[in-house]
Structures are given as structure tokens and as C-alpha cells.
N, C-alpha and C positions, 0 to 999 in steps of 0.2 A: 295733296293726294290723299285719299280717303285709303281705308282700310283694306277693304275689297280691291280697290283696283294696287296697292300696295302688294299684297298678298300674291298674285296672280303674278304682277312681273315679279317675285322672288325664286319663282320656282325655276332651280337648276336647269338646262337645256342638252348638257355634255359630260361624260362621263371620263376626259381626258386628266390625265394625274397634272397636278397644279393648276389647270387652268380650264375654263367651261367657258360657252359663249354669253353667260351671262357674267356682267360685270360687279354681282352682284354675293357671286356663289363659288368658293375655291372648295376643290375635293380628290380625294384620292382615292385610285381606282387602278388595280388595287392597293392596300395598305404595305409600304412595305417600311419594316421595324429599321432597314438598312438607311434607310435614308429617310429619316421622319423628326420633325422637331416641332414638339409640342405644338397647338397654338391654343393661345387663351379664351376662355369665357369670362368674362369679368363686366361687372356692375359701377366701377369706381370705390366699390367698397370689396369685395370679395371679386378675389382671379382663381378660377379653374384653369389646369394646364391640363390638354389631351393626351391620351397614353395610344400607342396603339394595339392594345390586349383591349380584349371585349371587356366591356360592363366594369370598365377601371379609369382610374383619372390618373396623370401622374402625382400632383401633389395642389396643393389648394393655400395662398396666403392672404391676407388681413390687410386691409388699407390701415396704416396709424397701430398697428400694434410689434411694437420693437422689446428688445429685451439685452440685456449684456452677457453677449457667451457667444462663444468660436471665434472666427476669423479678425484678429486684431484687437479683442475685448475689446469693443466697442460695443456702441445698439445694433442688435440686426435686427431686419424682417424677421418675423417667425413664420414659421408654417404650423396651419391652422390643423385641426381633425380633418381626415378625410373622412367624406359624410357621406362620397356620390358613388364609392364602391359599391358593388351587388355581386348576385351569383343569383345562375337558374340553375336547379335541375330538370331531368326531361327523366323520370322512372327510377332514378339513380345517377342518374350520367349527368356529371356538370360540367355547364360551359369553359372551353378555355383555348387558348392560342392553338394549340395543335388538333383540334376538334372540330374547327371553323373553317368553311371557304367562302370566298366570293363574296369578303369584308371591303366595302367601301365606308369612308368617311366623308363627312360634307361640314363645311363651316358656310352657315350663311348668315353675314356681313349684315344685311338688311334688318334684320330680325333678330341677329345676336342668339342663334341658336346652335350648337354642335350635333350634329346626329352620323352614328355607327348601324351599317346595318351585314349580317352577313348569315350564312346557314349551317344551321349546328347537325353537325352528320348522325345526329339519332333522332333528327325528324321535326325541324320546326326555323321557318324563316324569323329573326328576331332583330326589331330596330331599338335602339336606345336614344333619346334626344336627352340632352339637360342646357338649362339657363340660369342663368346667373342675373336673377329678376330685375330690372332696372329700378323699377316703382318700389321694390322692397330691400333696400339694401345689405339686408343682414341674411338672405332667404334665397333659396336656389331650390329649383326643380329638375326632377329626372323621372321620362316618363319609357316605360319600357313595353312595348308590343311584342307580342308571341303569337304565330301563325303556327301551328304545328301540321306537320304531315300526316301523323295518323291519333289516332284518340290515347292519351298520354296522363300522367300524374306529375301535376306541376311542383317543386319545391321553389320557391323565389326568397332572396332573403336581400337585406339592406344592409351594410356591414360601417361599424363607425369605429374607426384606428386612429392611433394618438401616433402623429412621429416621435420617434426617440429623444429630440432633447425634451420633449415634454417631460414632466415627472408628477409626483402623484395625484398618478391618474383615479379618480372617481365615477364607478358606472354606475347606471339607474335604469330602471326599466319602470313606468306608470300607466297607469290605462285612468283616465280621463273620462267621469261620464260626461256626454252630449245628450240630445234629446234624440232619442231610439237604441243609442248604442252608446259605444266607447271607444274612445280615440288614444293608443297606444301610443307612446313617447320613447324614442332611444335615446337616451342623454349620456353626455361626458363631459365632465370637469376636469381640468388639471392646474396646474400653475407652470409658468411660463420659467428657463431653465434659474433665472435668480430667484422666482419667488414672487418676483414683483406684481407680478400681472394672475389672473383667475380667466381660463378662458372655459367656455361652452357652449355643446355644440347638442343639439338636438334632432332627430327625424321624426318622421311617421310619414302610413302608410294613406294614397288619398285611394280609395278603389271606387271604380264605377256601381259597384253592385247598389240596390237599393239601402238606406240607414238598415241594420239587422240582419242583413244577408249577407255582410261581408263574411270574406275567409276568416277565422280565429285566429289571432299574431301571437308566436313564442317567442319567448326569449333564449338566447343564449349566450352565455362566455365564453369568449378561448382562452385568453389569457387576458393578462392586467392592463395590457394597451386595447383590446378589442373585442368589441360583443358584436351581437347583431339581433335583427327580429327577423323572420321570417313567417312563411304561413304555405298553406297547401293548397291546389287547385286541381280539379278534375277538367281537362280541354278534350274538348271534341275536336276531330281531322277540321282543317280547312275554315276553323271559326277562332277568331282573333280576338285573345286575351289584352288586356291593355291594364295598367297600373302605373301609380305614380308615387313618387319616392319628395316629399318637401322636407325642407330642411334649414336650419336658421343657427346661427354663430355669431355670440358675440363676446368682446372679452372686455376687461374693467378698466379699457382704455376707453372704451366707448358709450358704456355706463356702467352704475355704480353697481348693479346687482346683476350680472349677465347670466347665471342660474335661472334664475325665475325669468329674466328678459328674452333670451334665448326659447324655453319653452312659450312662452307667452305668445311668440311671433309666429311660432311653426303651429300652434292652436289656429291661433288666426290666419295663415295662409291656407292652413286645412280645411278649414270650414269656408274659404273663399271656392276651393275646389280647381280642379287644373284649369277648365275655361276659362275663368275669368282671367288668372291667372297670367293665362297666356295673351288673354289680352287684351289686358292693361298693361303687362310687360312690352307687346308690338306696337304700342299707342304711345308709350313712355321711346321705344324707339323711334317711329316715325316722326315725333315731333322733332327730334334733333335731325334726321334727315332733311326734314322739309324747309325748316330754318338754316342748315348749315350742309352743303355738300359741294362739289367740283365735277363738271360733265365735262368731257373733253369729247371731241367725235374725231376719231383716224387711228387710235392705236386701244382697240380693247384690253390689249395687255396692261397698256399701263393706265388705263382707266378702273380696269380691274384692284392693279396695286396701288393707285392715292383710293379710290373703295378701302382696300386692305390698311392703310394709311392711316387715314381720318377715322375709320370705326377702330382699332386699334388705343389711339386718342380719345376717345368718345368714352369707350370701355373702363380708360386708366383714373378716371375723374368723375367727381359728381357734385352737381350745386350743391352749398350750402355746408360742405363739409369740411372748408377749411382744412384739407389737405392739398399737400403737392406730390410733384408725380418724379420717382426714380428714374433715370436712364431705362433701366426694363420696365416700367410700370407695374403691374399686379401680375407678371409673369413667369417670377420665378424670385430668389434672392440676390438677384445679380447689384453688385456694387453694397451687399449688405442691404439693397433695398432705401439707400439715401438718398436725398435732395442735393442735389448740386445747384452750377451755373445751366445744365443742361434743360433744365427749368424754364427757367424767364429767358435764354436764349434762343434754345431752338426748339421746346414743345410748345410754349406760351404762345409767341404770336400767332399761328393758323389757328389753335384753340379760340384766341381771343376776339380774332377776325368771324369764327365763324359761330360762336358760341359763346358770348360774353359770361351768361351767369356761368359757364363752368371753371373761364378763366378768373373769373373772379375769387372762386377757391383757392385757386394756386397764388394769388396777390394775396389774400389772406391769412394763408399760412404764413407767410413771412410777419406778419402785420401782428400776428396772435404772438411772435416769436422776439417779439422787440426790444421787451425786457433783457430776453437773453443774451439780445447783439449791442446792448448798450453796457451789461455787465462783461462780457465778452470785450468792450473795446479797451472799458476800464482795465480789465487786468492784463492790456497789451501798454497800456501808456496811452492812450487813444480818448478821445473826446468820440461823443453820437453813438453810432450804431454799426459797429464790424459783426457781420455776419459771417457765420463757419461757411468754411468748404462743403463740409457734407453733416447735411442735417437731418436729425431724426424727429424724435416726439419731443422733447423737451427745447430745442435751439442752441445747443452747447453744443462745441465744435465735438466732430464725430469723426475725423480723419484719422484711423492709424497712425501713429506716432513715425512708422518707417518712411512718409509719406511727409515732404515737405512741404507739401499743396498745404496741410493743415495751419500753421502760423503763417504763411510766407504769400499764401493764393489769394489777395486781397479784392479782386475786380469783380468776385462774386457781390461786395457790396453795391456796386454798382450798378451790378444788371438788376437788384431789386428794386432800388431806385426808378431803374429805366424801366420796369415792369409798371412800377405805379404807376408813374404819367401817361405811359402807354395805354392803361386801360383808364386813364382820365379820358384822355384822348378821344378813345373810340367810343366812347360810352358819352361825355361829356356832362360827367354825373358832375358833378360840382358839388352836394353833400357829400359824395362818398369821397372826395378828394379833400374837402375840408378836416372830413374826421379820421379817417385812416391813410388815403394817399399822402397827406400833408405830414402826417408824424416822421413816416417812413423815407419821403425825399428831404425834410428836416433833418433828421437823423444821420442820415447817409452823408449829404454832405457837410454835415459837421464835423463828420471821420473825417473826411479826405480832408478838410480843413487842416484838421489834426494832424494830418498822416504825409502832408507835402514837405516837402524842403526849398527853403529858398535860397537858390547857388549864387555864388560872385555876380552873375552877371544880371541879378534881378530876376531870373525865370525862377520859375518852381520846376521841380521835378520829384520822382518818386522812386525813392532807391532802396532795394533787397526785396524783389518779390519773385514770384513764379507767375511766370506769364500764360498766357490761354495755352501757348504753346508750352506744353509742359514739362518738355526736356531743356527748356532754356530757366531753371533755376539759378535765384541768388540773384538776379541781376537787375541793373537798374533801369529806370523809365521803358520798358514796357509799351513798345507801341499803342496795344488794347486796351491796357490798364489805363495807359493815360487818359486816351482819349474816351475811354470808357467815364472813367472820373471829370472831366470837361463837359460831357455830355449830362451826366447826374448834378453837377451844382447848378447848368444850367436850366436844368430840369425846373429843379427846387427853386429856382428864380425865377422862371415862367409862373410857378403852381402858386408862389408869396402873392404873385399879383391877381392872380382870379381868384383866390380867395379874401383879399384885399388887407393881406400884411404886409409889412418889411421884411422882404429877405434880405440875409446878411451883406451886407455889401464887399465882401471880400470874397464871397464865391463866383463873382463875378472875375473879377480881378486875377483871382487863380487857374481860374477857366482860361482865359487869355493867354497867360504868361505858362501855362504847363506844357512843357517841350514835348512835343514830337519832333524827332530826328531823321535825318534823310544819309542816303549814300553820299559819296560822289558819284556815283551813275543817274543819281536820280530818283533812286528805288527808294521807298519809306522805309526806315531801317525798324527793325523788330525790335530788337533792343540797344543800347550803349555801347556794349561789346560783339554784337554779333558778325559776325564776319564771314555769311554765306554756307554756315551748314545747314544739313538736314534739318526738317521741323517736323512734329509731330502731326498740328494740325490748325487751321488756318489763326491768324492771327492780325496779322497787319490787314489782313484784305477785311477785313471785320470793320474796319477803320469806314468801308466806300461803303457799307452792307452789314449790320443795320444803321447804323452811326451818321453816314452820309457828309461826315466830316472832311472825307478825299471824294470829291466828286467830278473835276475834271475827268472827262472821259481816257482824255490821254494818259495821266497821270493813275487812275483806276487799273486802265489797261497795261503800264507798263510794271505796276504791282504784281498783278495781277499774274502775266508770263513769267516774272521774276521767282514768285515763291510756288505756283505749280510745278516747277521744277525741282523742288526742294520737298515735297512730299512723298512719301513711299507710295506706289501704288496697292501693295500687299497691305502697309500698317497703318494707313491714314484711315479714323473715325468716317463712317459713310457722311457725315455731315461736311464735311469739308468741302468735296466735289460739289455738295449740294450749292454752295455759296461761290466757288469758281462758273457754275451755271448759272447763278443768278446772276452773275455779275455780266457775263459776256453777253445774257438775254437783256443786262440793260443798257447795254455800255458799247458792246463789243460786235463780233459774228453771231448771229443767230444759229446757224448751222453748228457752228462748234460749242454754244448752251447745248442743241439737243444733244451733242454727241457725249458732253459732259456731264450731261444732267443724266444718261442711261448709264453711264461708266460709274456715276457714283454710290447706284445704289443696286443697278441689279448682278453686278457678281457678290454681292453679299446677301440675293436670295436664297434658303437655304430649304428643303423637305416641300411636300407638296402644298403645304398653304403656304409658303412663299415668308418663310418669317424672316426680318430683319435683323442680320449681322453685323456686330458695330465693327467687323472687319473684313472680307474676303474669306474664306476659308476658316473664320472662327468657330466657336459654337456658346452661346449663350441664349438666352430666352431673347424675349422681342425687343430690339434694340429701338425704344421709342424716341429716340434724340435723331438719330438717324431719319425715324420719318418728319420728326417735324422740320429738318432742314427740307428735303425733298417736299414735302407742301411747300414751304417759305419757295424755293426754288420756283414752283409752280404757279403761284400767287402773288408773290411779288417780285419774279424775274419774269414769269413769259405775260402773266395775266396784268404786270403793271402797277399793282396795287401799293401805295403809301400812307404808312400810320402819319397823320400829320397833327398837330394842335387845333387844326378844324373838324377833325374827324375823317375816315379813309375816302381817300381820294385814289383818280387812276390816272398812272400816266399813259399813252400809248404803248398798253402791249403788241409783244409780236410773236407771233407761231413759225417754228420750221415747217420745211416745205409736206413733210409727214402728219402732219395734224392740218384738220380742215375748222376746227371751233375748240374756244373752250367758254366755260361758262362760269363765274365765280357765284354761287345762292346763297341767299339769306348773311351776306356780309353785315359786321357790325350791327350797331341801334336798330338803326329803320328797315335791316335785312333787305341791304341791296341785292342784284341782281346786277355781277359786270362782267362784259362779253369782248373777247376778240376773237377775229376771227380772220382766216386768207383769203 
């Protein structure tokens, strides 16, 4: 799809809170603060959260830049400067909440743009847009228009604020000759709350006027967190002022001088100018559209929300950057902003189905961390490579100490494992599996090697862990865990012989002989001791989906009815439900996927773009684990689709009797194209 005709279908159709006839464009109409929950602009490197106050963001964080201080002394996410705050005056009179009506918001999905527009009651209609540049990922724009109502004296200012754990802060104000004129620089330095890290952030002003006719930029202080520049404008009634706000952040995570690297970028996005700007950022988006999207035709809504879904995903990630993505992604600090299983479980695969070079990142991060999961295994007793629970910049477990997921949550090694082969798999890269996939399913299951026991009766088993299900601590053999680990040696057994070595010949052997246990009803028992309480969130069913280890239908399905019952409808992770729909879409009633797969995630819609709550009635930023089960749900329960050692293949999908197609685009290597339909 070319540019032009891209452009054309993004434009909004409906002015309804949450939802427009376009599948393409969520907006709110009007704004209201009582029910609003942020949503993000984010590049894979840098996330804007929306505020609903004019010409303000709520806060702005850093792909890869963590720090020790607050919640658990541990690494957290930091929050960045905010760069995208402003202020107009109109004569005197400046904008703000109680001064504005007839404020609507638009997030459009297509284009990865945010824009606010509403009418300031001393005389001037005013839109705000900003992006969070794909092509540039240290660099975001914010373009603001002024339509005034009658002939006015403009002040406009750009405001750059340090959050409080920053500390010494450093301001700078520069004016930069160019050829005709001079390009004014807002800059802030601080150091991150230990010390460790140097971040800064930069602005300037891009204006339409000819080189030399722009407005004159001042500086100002307020105080030690906050300066700004601004500049004066004389508007005529009815003729539309427009200006643009670029801006670039980087900190000494990301390279060694972010002072100079930081101004360097916002130089050069200024003198690229908003057009281009803009698009090369919409060309940087279409391209991932048009290689990777989901068309369903019969229910707008929730074509809408896997839209809302997959650019969300899109957002969190970016090739080449060897990061991975948090439960929230670049949406706020939720989880301190760490790497889990949530990862390689349930954002990985749709990413990787539809997007390889992004998920390749997220396989990477683990791969760049290796060292640390091989020292990590050392100072557990452990052979290979045990990877933390929750990982930040360095690969050294990062769990809270209150938190026994930290030593005890071992199947996280696993799913890394099952990441790599997985994007062997789809990709059917055979160097890249040679030189990093191969270290990393080596490694893993060397652990498990290390990490089994072998009982009286000749089995292995694996005893004192915390299972997926995370309220069944301390306990032994672990449904997931096992079978999770069975799946990873034999992984690392498949990968020895395409790349044409010897794998171990006891990872064979322990794959075999590692107990999964069963009721006397029949049912796959969770763990050793379980004996039919509540769970938090699925586990054994993980076994039929992704594992494919329990694959009798019958046997799936009597799992299946057995632990849906055992899950809270209030407390259970929106991914769960996702994985009880995929299972009945493959297994089961069709009718009761659809009905499972809408229960699982949309009572956890929450404000008018529809953000994702990893519970019912919670409130956190965008629960991206969440969506990735709901794609998986969608892709690999109704649409059919299976990662295999051939590369993805389809089984017979099937649609409830509510959906008339859906469409899977640009899957895997060759960017299939797979279709069911009623």
C-alpha cells in the first residue's frame, strides 16, 4: 500500500468515545479526566504517556535505561525529562484545563501519531500532534497549530522538567549558527538517582517562517528541575499559526557521550524539518503494516482492538536494539519495567510470526545476557545458563528479595531456550542458530541437566520451584516447568544436528524419563502436592498450548474444564483466558473460544483508547503480555497457525459463527498471507 492511499484510509470517520468506524483510529470525544488512562506514543526506544490537560504528557520513559532506587532496591525503569510539555499564551491568558472546551483526543494506530485539539475561550482553535519518530529513535516531535479568533499576541513556550528522582540537574541554553540564522538548543543533564547513568535531553524550535524571519527564542529558569524557551508571535483572526517542537534524549546507557549525542540529533532532525520528518516516520510505519497485520471482517470492534494490540507491540520494540520488552512495555514503570517470562511467552510469538527482525531483538537480549545466566547458574550450584526472573540492563537477577519467584522461578530458563529455536524455526536462519541460537539452547540445557533429580524409580524430576502458577510455591515437578524443560533439551537436540554437532546424549534421555504427573481423575496434575485449589494463572494447560506435549483432544479438553474452574474471574492475568480460547478454537467448541476469547480480555478495557489491564478493574499502564496472548489466541487458535521445525504452517482454522474472514499478512520469512474464512 503506497503512501497516499495509506494516508487517506487513516483518516478518523467518528467521533464516538472509545471507538470510530475506523479500525484504525481510537478517540475521545469528549476528554474526560474521570475515566482516562494514558496511552502510549513510543518508538521501541522512547514511550510517551498521554495526559488529558492540554499541551502536557504525563510522563516519558527510556528503552534500556534502569537505575537502583525505590521500589525493592532493585534496577528500575527511569523516567526520562519531559521534553513534550508547552504553554501558549493568547494576550496574557494561558492555556489550561479550566479554560478549554470541546477537547477531543485521537490516537491513530496507523501512523503512530497522538493529537489533542480543543478551543481556548480567549479566542483561538488549537491542535497539538506529537510522535515518537520510528526512523529516529532517540527524537520525538510535537507540532502545535493556532487558529485564533480574533488578531492576538502569541507567547508559545517549550518547557523541559527533570522528575524528582533525577538529581544534579544541569541546564544550558545555545544558539547554534546554521547558514542564514541560528538554531536555539534547550538542554538538560542529570545523573540517574545512584549516579550511575548521565542522561540528556534536548529541544528546539522547527518554525515554518523563511531562514531569518523566525520569531527570536528566550530563555528562561524556574527553577533547578525546569527551564524553557519560548518566543512571541503577532496572529491575525482566522489565519493558522503552526510550529514545531523536536526533541532528542539520550543517556550513557545508550552511548558513551549523550551531552553532545543528544544535541547532535535534535541539530539534525531540525534541519531535516517537520515534513520529512513526518514522513519518513509514516514510511518507517507502513512498512511494518504492510509486512505484518491481522484483518478480520464481522466484528469492527475487535478488529479495532488486535489494531490496538499489534501497534502497541510494534511501539514496545525495535530492530537491532537488542532489547526486550516488560509486561507494560514503554508505558509507564510497571513491574520496575523488567524482563520476565512474559517475554518469550506471550509477547514473542505474534511479534515473531509477524515481524521477525523485531523479534529477533527480544532473542538477543537474552543472548547479549549470557555471561550473566551462566554466572548466575554458578553461584546457585548449577552447570549452563539459569536466567533471572526479572531482568534489567546487566542480566543479574533483579527480583525483589520478598519475592520467591527470584531463586525458586526456574522455567524462565526454558522459555529462552524455546525462544531461540523458535525463531530458528520461523526464520530458518541456520548462521544465526549456529552462532547465538546454539550457545543459548546449549546452555539452557545444561542447567536443566544440572538442575534434575533422579528418583528411586529411574525418572527425573525437579524439586523446590515456583511454578508459572505463582501461588503454588516451593513445590516439586511443576507441570510447566517440566514440561517446559523436556521441550528445551529437546530443542538443543534438534539445533546439535542442523548445525552438525553432538548434542549431549543425556538431554535426550532426561527429556523421556522427566515426570509429568496426572490425577486419579485423569486431569494433568499441576504439581506433586496439588490437590485442586485455586491458581493464579494457567499452567498445566500451557502443557497442550504452546508445548503441544498434551495433545489428545480429549485429554486437552478435560484439562482444560478442570483448571478454568480454578481461576478467579476478578484475579486471573488477561493472558490466561487468552490460552483457554485458543485451546477450545483448536480442540474444543468454537462457540465457547469466541465466548472465551471476548471475556478474556475486554472487561479489562479500560479509558477511551481501550488500554489493556492485566486484570478486571485494575489500573496500570498497557498490559502488553495481555495482548500478546489475545493475538496468539487469534493466530494460533482461530487462524490455525503452527511454529514448526519447517517453518509456520496452518492447520485448519475455524471462525465463530460472528466473524465472516480473517486474514493472517506478511507471516514469517516469505510474509505469508493465511486465510479462513465461514
Amino acid at each position: 500500500m503506497g503512501k497516499r492511499i495509506a494516508l487517506a484510509f487513516c483518516i478518523g470517520l467518528s467521533s464516538a468515545v472509545g471507538f470510530s468506524q475506523d479500525p484504525w483510529v481510537l478517540e475521545a470525544n469528549p476528554v474526560d479526566p474521570r475515566n482516562y488512562a494514558g496511552v502510549t506514543i513510543a518508538n521501541g526506544q522512547i514511550g510517551v504517556v498521554s495526559s488529558p490537560n492540554p499541551l502536557q504528557v504525563k510522563e516519558i520513559v527510556m528503552a534500556g535505561a534502569y537505575d537502583t532506587y525505590g521500589r525493592g532496591m532493585v534496577s528500575n525503569m527511569l523516567r526520562s525529562f519531559n521534553m513534550l510539555n508547552a504553554f501558549v499564551e493568547l494576550d496574557g491568558h494561558r492555556v489550561s484545563a479550566p479554560n478549554v472546551s470541546e477537547m477531543k483526543q485521537q490516537l491513530n494506530m496507523r501512523q503512530s501519531y497522538f493529537r489533542s485539539s480543543f478551543f481556548f475561550e480567549k479566542g483561538a482553535k488549537i491542535s497539538v500532534s506529537y510522535r515518537a519518530l520510528r526512523h529516529l529513535p532517540f527524537s520525538t516531535l510535537m507540532e502545535i497549530e493556532i487558529t485564533p479568533t480574533r488578531d492576538a499576541e502569541l507567547r508559545l513556550g517549550s518547557i523541559m522538567s527533570a522528575p524528582d528522582a533525577l538529581r544534579e540537574v544541569q541546564q544550558d541554553f545555545t544558539e547554534i549558527v546554521i547558514p542564514e540564522t541560528t538554531l536555539p538548543l534547550l538542554t538538560s543533564t542529570a545523573k540517574s538517582p545512584s549516579g550511575k547513568l548521565l542522561l540528556t535531553a534536548c529541544n528546539a524550535f522547527i518554525f515554518e517562517e523563511e531562514p531569518g524571519q523566525e520569531p527570536r527564542v528566550h530563555h528562561e529558569m524556574w527553577d533547578n528541575n525546569m527551564h524553557q524557551i519560548f518566543f512571541h508571535k503577532k496572529l491575525k483572526k482566522g489565519e493558522t499559526y503552526k510550529v514545531a517542537i523536536v526533541s532528542s534524549q539520550v543517556t550513557s546507557s545508550h552511548r558513551a557521550d549523550p551531552y553532545n549525542e543528544a544535541q547532535r540529533l535534535t541539530i539534525f532532525a531540525s534541519l531535516q524539518g517537520s515534513k520529512m520528518l513526518i514522513a519518513d516516520h509514516e514510511e518507517a510505519w507502513e512498512k511494518l503494516w504492510k509486512t505484518g497485520r491481522i484483518e478480520l471482517e464481522g466484528d469492527l470492534q475487535v478488529q479495532q482492538d488486535l489494531n490496538n494490540m499489534v501497534y502497541h507491540l510494534y511501539s514496545f520494540v525495535r530492530s537491532y536494539s537488542a532489547n526486550s520488552l516488560s509486561p507494560m512495555g514503554l508505558s509507564g514503570l510497571g513491574y520496575n519495567g523488567h524482563v520476565f517470562w512474559d517475554a518469550e511467552i506471550w509477547m514473542y510469538p505474534p511479534i515473531l510470526l509477524l515481524q521477525p527482525q523485531l523479534a529477533k531483538s527480544m532473542v538477543e537480549y537474552r543472548y547479549d545476557r549470557l555471561a550473566a545466566a551462566k554466572i548466575n547458574a554458578n553461584d546457585h550450584g548449577f552447570d549452563g545458563a539459569m536466567f533471572p526472573w526479572e531482568s534489567a540492563a546487566s542480566g543479574e537477577e533483579e527480583t525483589p528479595i520478598w519475592a520467591l519467584s527470584g531463586p525458586f522461578e526456574h522455567h524462565i530458563s526454558a522459555c529462552v531456550g524455546m525462544a531461540a529455536w523458535q525463531y530458528f524455526c520461523v526464520t530458518q536462519d541456520t548462521s544465526w542458530l549456529k552462532n547465538k541460537g546454539w550457545p543459548l539452547l546449549k546452555e539452557t540445557a545444561t542447567f536443566w541437566k544440572s538442575r534434575v533429580t533422579k528418583n528411586k524409580n529411574g525418572d527425573y524430576e525437579i524439586r523446590n520451584v515456583v511454578g508459572a502458577d505463582e501461588w503454588a510455591e516451593n513445590i516439586d515437578n511443576d507441570a510447566w516447568t517440566n514440561a517446559a524443560t523436556k521441550a528445551n533439551l529437546r530443542y538443543a537436540t534438534s539445533a546439535a544436528y542442523v548445525i552438525d554437532v553432538d548434542p549431549d546424549p543425556e538431554w535426550s534421555v532426561i527429556a523421556d524419563a522427566l515426570v509429568i504427573e496426572q490425577m486419579p481423575n485423569g486431569v494433568t496434575k499441576e504439581h506433586s502436592s496439588y490437590v485442586g485449589e485455586p491458581i493464579k494463572q494457567a499452567d498445566v494447560n500451557l502443557l497442550a498450548y504452546p508445548l503441544a506435549q498434551v495433545s489428545d483432544s480429549r485429554q486437552v479438553i478435560k484439562d482444560l474444564e478442570y483448571y478454568k474452574k480454578r481461576v478467579s474471574s476478578l484475579n486471573t492475568p488477561a493472558m490466561t483466558k487468552s490460552i483457554f480460547a485458543l485451546l477450545y478454537a483448536r480442540h474444543g467448541d468454537i462457540e465457547k473460544a469466541y465466548e472465551t476469547f471476548k471475556d478474556g480480555y475486554q472487561p479489562n478495557m479500560w479509558g477511551p483508547f481501550r488500554v489493556i489491564m492485566e486484570t478486571p478493574g485494575s489500573y496500570n499502564p498497557y498490559f502488553a503480555t495481555g495482548a500478546g496472548g489475545v493475538l496468539q489466541a487469534m493466530m494460533m487458535g482461530f487462524g490455525g497457525l503452527k511454529i514448526t521445525d519447517m517453518g509456520v504452517l496452518q492447520d485448519a482454522g475455524k471462525l465463530p459463527k460472528a466473524w465472516h474472514s480473517l486474514k493472517l499478512i506478511g507471516v514469517g520469512r516469505d510474509e505469508k498471507t493465511f486465510f479462513v474464512g465461514n
